[in-house]
Residue, then its C-alpha position, 0 to 999 in steps of 0.5 A: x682616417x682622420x677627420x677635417x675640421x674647419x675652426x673659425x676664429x676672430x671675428x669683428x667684434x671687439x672680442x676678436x683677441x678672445x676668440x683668437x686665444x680660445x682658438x688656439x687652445x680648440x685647435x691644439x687639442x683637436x690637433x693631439x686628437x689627430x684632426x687634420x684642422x684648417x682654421x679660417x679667421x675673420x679679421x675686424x674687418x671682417x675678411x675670411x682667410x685660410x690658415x693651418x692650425x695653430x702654429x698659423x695663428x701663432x706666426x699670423x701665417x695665411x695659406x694662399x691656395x683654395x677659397x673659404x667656400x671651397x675649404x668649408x665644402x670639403x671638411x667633415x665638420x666647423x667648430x666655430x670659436x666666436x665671441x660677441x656680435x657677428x659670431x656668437x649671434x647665429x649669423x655664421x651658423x645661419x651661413x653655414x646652415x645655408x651651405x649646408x655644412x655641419x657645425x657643431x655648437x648651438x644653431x641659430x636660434x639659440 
């Protein structure tokens, strides 16, 4: 059995084209590890939207079906890919915290 994995990615820092490109190399490997992987990307704007996998990030492709909250509620674990303000800064984690919802990478305060 394969376990879900959400990547968040982008992000609306300046460094949101980073993250984007550090998430397709994330998402390819956990991809060949056999993960079923959903990714969520935060665009500058900072709007959440459901994708699936890299070939979504590559071809800017957008699932129209569930809602972030409920994707992020029925994965096994986050791993969160980003940079800068926003991301980077235990905001996400703290969110996810709150949900209580694993992730991996450094918690809040560090």
């Amino acid at each position: 059995m394969s376990r879900r994995i959400a990547v968040i990615l982008g992000g609306r820092s300046s460094e949101n084209p980073v993250s984007v490109a550090s998430a397709r190399s994330v998402v390819g490997a956990l991809e060949s590890a056999g993960a079923d992987v959903v990714t969520i990307e935060i665009d500058r704007s900072g709007r959440w939207q459901l994708e699936s996998g890299r070939k979504a990030i590559d071809a800017g492709e957008r699932l129209p079906s569930k809602e972030v909250a409920t994707t992020l509620s029925d994965v096994d674990v986050v791993f969160p890919v980003l940079h800068g303000p926003f991301g980077a800064d235990g905001t996400v984690q703290g969110l996810l915290e709150l949900a209580g919802v694993p992730y991996v990478g450094a918690g809040v305060l560090a």
